[in-house]
N, C-alpha and C positions, 0 to 999 in steps of 0.2 A: 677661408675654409672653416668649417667648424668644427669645434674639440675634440677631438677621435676617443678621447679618455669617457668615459662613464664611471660617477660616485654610487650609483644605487646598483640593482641586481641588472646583470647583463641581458638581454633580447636573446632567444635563442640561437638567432641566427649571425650572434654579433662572433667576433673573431675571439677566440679564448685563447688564455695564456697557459700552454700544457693542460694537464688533467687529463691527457688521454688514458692513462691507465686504470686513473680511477671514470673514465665514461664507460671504459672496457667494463672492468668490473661491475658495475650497475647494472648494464646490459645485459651480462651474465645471468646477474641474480633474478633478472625480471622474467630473462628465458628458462631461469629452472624452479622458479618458483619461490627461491630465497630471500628472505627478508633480511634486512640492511641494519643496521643502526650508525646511522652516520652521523660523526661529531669533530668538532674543532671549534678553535676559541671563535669568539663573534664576528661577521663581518670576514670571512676568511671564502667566501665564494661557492657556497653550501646550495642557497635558494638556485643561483645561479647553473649549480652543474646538476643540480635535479630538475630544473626547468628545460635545459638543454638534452639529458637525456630522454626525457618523457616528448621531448617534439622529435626525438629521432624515434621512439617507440610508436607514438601516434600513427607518424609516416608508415610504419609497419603494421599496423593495424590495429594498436592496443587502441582501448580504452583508458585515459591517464585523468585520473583523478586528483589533483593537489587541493590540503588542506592548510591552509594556514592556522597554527593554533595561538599565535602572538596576541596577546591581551586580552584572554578569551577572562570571559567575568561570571562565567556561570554553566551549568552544566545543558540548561537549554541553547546555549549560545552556539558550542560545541558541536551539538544537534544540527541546527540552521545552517551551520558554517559548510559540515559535512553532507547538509540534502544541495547545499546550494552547491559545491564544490561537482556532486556527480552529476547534476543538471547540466553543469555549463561541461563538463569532459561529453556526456551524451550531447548535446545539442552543438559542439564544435567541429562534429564529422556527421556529416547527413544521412551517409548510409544508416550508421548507428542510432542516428535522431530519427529518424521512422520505423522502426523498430522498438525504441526507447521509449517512445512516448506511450506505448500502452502500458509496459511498465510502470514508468513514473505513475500514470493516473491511478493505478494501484498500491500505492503508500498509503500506508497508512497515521505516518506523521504529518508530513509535509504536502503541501499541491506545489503545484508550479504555477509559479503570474510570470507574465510578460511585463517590463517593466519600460514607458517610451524614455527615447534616449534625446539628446539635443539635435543627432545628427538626422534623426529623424528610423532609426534602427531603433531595435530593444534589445535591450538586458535581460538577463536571464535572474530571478526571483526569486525568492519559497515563502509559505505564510505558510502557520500551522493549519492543521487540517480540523481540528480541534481544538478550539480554545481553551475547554475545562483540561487539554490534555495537559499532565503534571511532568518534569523537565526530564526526570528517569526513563519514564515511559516514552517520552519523546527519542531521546538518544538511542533506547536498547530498540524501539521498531525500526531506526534511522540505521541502527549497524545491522539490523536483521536482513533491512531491505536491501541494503549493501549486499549481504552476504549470499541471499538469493540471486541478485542480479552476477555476479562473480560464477555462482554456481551455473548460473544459465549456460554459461558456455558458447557463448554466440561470437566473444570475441577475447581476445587475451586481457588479462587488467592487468595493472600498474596504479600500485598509492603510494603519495606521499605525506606523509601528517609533520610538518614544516616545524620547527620548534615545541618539538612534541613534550619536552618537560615542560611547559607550561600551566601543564594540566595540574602538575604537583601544587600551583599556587592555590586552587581550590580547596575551599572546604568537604567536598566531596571527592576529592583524590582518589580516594582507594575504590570509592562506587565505580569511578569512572576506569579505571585501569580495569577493572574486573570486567566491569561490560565490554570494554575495546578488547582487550583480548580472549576471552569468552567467545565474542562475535568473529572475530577470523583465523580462531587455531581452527588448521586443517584448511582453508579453501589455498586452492591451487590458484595464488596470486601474488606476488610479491608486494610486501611493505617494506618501505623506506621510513624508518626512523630516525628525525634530521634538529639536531639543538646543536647548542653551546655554551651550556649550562653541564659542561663535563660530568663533574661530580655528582649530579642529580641524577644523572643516565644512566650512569654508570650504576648508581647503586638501583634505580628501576630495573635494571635488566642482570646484575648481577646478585642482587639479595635473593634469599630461597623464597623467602616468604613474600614477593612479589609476585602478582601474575605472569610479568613478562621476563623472570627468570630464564635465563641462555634462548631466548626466542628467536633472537637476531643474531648476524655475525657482525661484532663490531668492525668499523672502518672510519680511520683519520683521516683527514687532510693535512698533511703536512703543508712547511709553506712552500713557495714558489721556490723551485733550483734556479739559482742566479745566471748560469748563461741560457738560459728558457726565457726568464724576465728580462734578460739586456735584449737580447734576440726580438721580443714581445715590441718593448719599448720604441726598439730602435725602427722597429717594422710600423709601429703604431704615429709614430712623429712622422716618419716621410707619407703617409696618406697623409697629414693634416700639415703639410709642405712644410715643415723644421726640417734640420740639421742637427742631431746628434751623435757625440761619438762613444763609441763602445767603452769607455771610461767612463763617461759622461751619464752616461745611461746603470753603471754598475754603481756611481752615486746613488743613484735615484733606489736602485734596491737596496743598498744599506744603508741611506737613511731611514727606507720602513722597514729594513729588518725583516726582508723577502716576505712581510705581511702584503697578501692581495690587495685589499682593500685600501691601505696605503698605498703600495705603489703607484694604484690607480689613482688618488686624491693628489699626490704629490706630483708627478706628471701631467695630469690637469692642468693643476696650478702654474709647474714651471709651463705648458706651452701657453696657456694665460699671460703671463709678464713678459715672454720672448716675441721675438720676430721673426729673424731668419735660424737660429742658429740657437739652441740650446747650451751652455755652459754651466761651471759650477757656481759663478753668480745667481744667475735667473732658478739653481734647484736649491742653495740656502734659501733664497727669499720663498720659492714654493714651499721648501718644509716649513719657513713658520708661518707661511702663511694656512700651511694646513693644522699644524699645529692650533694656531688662534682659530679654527671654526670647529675646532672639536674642543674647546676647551668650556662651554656650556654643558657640553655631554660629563665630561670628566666631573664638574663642578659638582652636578645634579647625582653622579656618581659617590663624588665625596659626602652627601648631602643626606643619603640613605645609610650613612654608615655612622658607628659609636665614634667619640674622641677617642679611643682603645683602636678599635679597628683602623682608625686612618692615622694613629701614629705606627704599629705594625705595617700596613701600606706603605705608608714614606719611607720608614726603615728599608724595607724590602728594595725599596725604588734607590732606596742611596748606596746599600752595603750589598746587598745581593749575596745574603749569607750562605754559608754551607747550611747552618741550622737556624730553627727557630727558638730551640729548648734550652740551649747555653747561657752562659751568665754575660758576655760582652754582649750580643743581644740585648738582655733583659736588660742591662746598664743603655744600649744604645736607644731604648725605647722607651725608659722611663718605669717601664711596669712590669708587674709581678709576674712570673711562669703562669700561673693561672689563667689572668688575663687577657698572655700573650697565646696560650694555647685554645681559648674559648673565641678569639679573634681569626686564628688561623683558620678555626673551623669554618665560619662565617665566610670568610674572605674565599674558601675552598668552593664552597655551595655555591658562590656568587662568580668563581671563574674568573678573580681577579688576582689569584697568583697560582704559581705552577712549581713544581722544582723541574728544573732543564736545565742538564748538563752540572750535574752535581751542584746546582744554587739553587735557593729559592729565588724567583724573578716575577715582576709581574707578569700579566699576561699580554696587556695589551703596550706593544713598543713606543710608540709617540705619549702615552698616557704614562709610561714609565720616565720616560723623558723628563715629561714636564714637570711629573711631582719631584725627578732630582732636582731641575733648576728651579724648585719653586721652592725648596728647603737645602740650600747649602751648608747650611750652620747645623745641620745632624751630623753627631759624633758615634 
């Protein structure tokens, strides 16, 4: 039988572990027009439950639009991503794609190409419309066009702009914040605002002197409730014919530390090495086995960071202090208050530590892990 677990973003039609409350909520906000800002650390089941809600919306008749904005490199990029994004929501329900289409050919950024595929279908396109057109101009007629088609009224919308702090990495930052939110205060449509890049969000949407000042209502994902996930597990192992037992399976969540994304890695893996029967043998051997394929991620992680910032990191991973400002701190990390408080900040921005539950701790559980056993000898 094959692996019932999935490491990437869930199908929408795949079985989910809880989140019904927050699919409620979504739904809400699409049927009254409210916009979302949704956040939690990485890899915590984000893309997953907006993609899940937007095909229960579709079904209903929205128009859903998703953007991804993950490693966008420029303000044209942005543009493309978002003509390409509402081609393919218009051209994925037919009613809407013969209607659409005289719209679309009225952009005036982007056309639309058909693109042949291997299977002998097409892809859906965009090329600019305009070559000399300059990358500003492209985005602000790209969210105009958006904003007309919204106002048409012919069918509900629903957007998601998918790791929306990203835009912050841009040298044009602030252009672009001003245009995106410029172009949809006031249309009767829900936006979903979806990172995890916490601290970046937060201050987008909470500074006065942002455009997207209180625009959205924040919403977290917390993690998984552990008898949801044993429940999850135990239901997910007998499709892919294991034996696990409800101890067995509450392993498997506090090894990842009720994190989605592990659970699902770690489960994997143990029904990888098992046979008939799931035990705490075959879920040690999963955890390091998940551990060792995420440990190129961490590496590449450490790798962006000062020798300041990743001795603060390992600190954090071994002591898991009340504070960061104290003197056994600064003794435990080698460096000055300064330092340690210009490291903090960094590490904040980058959503690699958190205070929870009156400690500082990293954020992500298996990566906190490794950096304790990978530094025993910090005092």
């Amino acid at each position: 039988m094959p692996n019932p677990f999935r490491q990437e973003a869930l199908q929408p039609d795949a079985l989910f572990c809880n989140r019904v409350g927050e699919q409620r909520r979504l739904k809400d906000a699409a049927e009254s027009g409210q916009n979302v800002l949704l956040h939690s650390p990485r890899r915590y089941g984000k893309t997953s439950l907006c993609r899940k809600v937007q095909h229960t919306l579709n079904d209903a008749g929205y128009a859903c639009v998703f953007v991804d904005f993950f490693g966008v490199d420029g303000v044209e990029e942005i543009a493309r991503r978002l003509a390409r994004a509402v081609a393919v929501a218009i051209h994925s329900r037919q009613p809407l794609w013969d209607k659409g289409r005289r719209w679309l050919s009225a952009w005036k950024s982007f056309r639309l190409v058909l693109l042949p595929a291997s299977d002998g279908s097409f892809d859906i396109g965009v090329e600019k419309a305009r070559l000399s057109a300059d990358p500003r101009t492209l985005l602000d007629d790209m969210l105009q066009d958006l904003a007309e088609f919204v106002r048409g009224g012919h069918y509900p919308c629903h957007v998601v702009f998918d790791e929306f702090q990203e835009i912050t990495r841009l040298r044009e930052a602030a252009l672009v914040e001003g245009l995106i939110r410029g172009a949809i205060q006031g249309l009767e449509c829900s936006f979903v605002f979806a990172g995890s890049r916490r601290g970046i969000l937060k201050a987008m949407f909470q500074d006065r002197t942002r455009p997207f000042f209180q625009s959205a209502t924040p919403m977290e994902l917390p993690p998984l409730p552990t008898a949801d996930a044993v429940a999850y597990l135990r239901e997910q192992f007998a499709r892919g014919g294991r034996e696990i037992s409800e101890d067995a399976a509450g392993m498997i969540v506090d090894k990842a530390s009720n994190h989605p994304y592990y659970i699902q890695h770690v489960a994997s893996d143990a029904y990888a090495v098992s046979e008939e029967v799931v035990g705490p043998e075959e879920i040690e051997q999963a955890y390091e086995l998940t551990t060792n394929a995420c440990v190129p991620l961490f590496e590449a992680t450490l790798t962006g960071l000062t020798p300041q910032q990743i001795g603060v990191l390992r600190s954090v991973a071994q002591h898991q202090p009340t504070e960061l400002s104290g003197k056994g701190f600064s003794q435990a990390t080698g460096l000055q208050p300064s330092s340690i408080a210009y490291s903090r900040k960094k590490l904040l921005e980058e959503d690699l530590i958190e205070r929870r539950m009156d400690r500082w701790r990293v954020v992500d559980p298996v990566f906190e892990d490794w950096l304790r056993r990978q530094a025993p000898d910090i005092h």
